[in-house]
C-alpha positions in Angstrom: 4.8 11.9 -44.1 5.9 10.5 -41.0 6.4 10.6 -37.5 9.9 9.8 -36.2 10.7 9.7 -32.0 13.5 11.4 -30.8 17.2 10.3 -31.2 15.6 8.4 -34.6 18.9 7.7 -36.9 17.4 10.0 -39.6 18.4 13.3 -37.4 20.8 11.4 -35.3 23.3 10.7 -38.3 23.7 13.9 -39.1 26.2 16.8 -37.8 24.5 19.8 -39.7 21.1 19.7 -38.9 20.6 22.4 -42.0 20.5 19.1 -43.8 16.5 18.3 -43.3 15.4 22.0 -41.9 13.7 23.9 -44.0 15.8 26.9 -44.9 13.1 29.3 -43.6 11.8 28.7 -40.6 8.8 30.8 -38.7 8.9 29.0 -35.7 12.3 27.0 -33.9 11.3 24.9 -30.9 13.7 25.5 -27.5 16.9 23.3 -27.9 15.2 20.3 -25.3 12.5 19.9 -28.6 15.1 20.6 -31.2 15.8 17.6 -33.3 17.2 15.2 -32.5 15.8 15.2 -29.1 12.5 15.8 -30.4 9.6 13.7 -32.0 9.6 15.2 -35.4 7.4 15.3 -38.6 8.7 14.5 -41.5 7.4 15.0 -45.4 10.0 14.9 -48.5 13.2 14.3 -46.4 12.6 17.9 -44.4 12.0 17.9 -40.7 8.4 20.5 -40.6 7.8 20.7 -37.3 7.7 18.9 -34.0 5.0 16.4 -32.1 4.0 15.5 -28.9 1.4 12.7 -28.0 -0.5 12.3 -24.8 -2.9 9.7 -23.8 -5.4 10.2 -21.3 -8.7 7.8 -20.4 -7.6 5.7 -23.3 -7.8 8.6 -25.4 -4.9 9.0 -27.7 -3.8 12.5 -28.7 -0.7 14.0 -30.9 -0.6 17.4 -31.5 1.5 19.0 -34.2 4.2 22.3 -33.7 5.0 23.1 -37.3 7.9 25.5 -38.0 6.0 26.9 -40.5 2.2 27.1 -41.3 1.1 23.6 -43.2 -0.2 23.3 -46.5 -3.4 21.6 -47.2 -1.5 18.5 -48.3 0.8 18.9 -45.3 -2.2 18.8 -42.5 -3.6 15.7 -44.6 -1.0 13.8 -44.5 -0.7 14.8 -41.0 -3.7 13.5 -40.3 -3.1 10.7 -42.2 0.2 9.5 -40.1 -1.6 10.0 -37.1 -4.4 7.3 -37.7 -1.6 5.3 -38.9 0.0 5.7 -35.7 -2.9 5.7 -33.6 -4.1 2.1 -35.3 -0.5 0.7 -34.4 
C-alpha cells in the first residue's frame, strides 16, 4: 500500500482517471479531494480512498476516506503505511 500526495505523477499522468478507480465505488470524495488533487491510498495499482494528515502537539495523525469499506488486509496495510510514514 501506499500513500501518494496530491498531484503525485501516478494520477497526474493520466487523462481517464477510470484507469486506478475502482469500478464500483460507495463513496466519491467532492472534486477539491478527487484525485489528483487529493492525497490518495493506494494498494494493487487502484486508488481506494483518500487521506488527510494533521499534526497537533507533536502528535501526528492521518485519517483514511475509503471509497469503499476496507478489507482486513486493506486496514493492515493501512496501518502499516502509516507507521512507515509516521517514522519518516
Amino acid at each position: 500500500m501506499l500513500l501518494l500526495p496530491n498531484f503525485d505523477e501516478y494520477t497526474v499522468a493520466y487523462r481517464s482517471r477510470e484507469l486506478f478507480y475502482p469500478r464500483d465505488i460507495v463513496y466519491r470524495p467532492g472534486p477539491r479531494y478527487d484525485a489528483p488533487f487529493g492525497n490518495v491510498i493506494v494498494m494493487d495499482g487502484a486508488v481506494l480512498g483518500i487521506w488527510k494528515r494533521s499534526l497537533r502537539k507533536g502528535q501526528l495523525s492521518i485519517e483514511p476516506e475509503w471509497f469503499n469499506p476496507p478489507s482486513r488486509a486493506e486496514s493492515a496495510a493501512f496501518e502499516t503505511a502509516v507507521a512507515e510514514y509516521s517514522a519518516f
